[in-house]
C-alpha positions in Angstrom: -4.1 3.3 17.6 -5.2 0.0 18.9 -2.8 -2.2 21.4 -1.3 -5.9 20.1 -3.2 -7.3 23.6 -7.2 -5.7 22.4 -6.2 -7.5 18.7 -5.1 -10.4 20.1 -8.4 -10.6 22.3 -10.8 -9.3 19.8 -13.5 -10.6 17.6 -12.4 -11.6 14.2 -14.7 -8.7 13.2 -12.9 -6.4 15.7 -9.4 -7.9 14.2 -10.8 -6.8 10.7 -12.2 -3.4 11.5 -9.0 -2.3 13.2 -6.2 -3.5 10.3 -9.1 -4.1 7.3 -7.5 -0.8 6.0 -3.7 -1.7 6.1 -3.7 -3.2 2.9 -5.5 -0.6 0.3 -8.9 -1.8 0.0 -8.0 -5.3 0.3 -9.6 -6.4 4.1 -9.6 -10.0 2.8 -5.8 -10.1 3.2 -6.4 -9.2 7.1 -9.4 -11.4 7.5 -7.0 -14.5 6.7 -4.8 -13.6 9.7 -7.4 -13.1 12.3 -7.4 -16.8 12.5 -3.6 -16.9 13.3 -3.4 -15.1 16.6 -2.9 -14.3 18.9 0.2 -12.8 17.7 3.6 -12.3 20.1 4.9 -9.1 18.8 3.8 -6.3 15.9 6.4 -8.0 14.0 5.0 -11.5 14.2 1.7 -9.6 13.3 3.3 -8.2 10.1 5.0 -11.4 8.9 1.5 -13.0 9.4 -0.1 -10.3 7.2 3.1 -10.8 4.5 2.6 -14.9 4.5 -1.1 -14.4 3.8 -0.5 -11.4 0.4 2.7 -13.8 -0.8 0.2 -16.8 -0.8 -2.2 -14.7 -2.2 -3.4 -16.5 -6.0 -2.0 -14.6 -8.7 -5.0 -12.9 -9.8 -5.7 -11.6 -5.6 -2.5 -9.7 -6.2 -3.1 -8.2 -9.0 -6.4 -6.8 -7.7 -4.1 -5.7 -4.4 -2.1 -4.2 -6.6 -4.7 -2.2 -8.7 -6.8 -1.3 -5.6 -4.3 1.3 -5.0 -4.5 4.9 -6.4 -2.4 6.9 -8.7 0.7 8.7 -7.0 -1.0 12.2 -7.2 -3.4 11.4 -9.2 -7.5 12.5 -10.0 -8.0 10.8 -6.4 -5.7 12.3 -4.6 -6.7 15.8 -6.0 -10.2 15.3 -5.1 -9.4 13.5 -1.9 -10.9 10.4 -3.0 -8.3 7.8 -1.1 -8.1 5.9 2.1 -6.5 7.9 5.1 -3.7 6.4 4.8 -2.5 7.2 1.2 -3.3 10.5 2.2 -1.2 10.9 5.0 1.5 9.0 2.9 1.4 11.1 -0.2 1.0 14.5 1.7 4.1 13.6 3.7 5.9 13.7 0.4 4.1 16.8 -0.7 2.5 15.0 -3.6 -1.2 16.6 -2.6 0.9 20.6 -3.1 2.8 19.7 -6.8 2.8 22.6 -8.9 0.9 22.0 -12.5 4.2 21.1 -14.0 4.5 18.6 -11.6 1.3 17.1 -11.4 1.3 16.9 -15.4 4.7 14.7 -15.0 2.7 12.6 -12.5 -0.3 12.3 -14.6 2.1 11.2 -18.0 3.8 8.7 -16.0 1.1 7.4 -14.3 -1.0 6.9 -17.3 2.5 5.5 -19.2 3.3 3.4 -16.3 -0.8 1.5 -16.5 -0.8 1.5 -19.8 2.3 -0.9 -19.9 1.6 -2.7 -17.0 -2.1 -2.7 -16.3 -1.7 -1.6 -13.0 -0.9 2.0 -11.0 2.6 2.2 -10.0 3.3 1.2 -5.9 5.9 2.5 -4.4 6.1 3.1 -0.6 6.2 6.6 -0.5 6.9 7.1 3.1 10.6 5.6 1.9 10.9 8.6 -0.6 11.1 12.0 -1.8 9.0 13.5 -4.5 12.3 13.6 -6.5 13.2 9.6 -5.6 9.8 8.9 -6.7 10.2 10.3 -10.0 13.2 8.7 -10.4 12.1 5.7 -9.5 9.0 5.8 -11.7 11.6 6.4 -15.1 13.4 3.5 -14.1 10.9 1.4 -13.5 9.0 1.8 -16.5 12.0 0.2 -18.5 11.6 -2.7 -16.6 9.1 -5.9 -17.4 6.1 -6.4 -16.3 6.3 -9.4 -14.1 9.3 -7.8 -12.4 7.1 -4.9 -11.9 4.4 -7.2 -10.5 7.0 -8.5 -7.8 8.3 -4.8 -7.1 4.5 -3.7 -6.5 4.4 -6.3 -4.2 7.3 -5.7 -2.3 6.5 -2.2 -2.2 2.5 -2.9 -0.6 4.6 -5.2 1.9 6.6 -2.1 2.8 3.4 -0.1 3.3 1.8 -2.3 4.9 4.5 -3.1 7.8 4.9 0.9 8.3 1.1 1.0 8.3 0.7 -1.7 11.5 3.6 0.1 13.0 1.8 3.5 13.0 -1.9 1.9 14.0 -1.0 -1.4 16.6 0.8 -0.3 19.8 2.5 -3.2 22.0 
């Protein structure tokens, strides 16, 4: 945890270290805010962080979206991702699936890329294993630049519950 003041007060490197990980290995996307505080409230703080992904060139958001991992996928078996997406997919039980389960992961994941071109993002804290799985079905019907907006929407999502779990006030 790190208080809204010691951010505010910071370096920009101190800024960067303390958030760089709130958006999945995308510390760019915090090291464009740094020059925007001091910020007022954690909320002020997130829609700083949201302005600077939404203005974000197309091709930045699609490496945001693609820097995230598979939804119980090879990474998260050989605990291969960012502390957060561990904590978020183990709070689903996603790192416990039975084979069954991880084999439906693994068919929808690789279904899901290989329309798209990216993993799917969904914020998991939001869901149950079982809303997930719906979720994945019926997004994988949709199109591709609605799914581009929906990944988006989604890393917004994360990334708001991740400042609120790491920036006191």
């Amino acid at each position: 945890m790190v208080s809204l003041v010691e951010l505010n007060k910071g370096e920009d490197a101190d800024f960067i270290a303390a958030l760089g990980d709130v958006f999945e290995h995308s510390p760019w996307l915090v090291e464009r805010t740094a020059s925007a505080r001091p910020f007022a409230t954690r909320d002020v703080l997130i829609e700083a962080l949201m302005v600077a992904m939404r203005e974000a060139a197309e091709e930045e958001k699609l490496a945001l979206i693609r820097a995230h991992p598979d939804l119980a996928g090879k990474a998260a078996r050989a605990g291969d991702m960012t502390d957060h997406s561990r904590y978020e997919q183990s709070s689903v039980g996603l790192d416990r699936l039975s084979d069954d389960d991880y084999d439906r992961f693994t068919r929808l994941n690789d279904a899901y890329k290989e329309k798209f071109g990216f993993p799917f993002i969904i914020a998991v804290l939001d869901h149950t294993k079982d809303s997930i799985l719906a979720a994945f079905e019926e997004r994988i019907e949709s199109s591709r630049e609605s799914q581009i907006d929906e990944a988006i929407n989604n890393i917004g999502r994360i990334v708001s519950l991740r400042v609120l779990n790491t920036v006191t006030e």
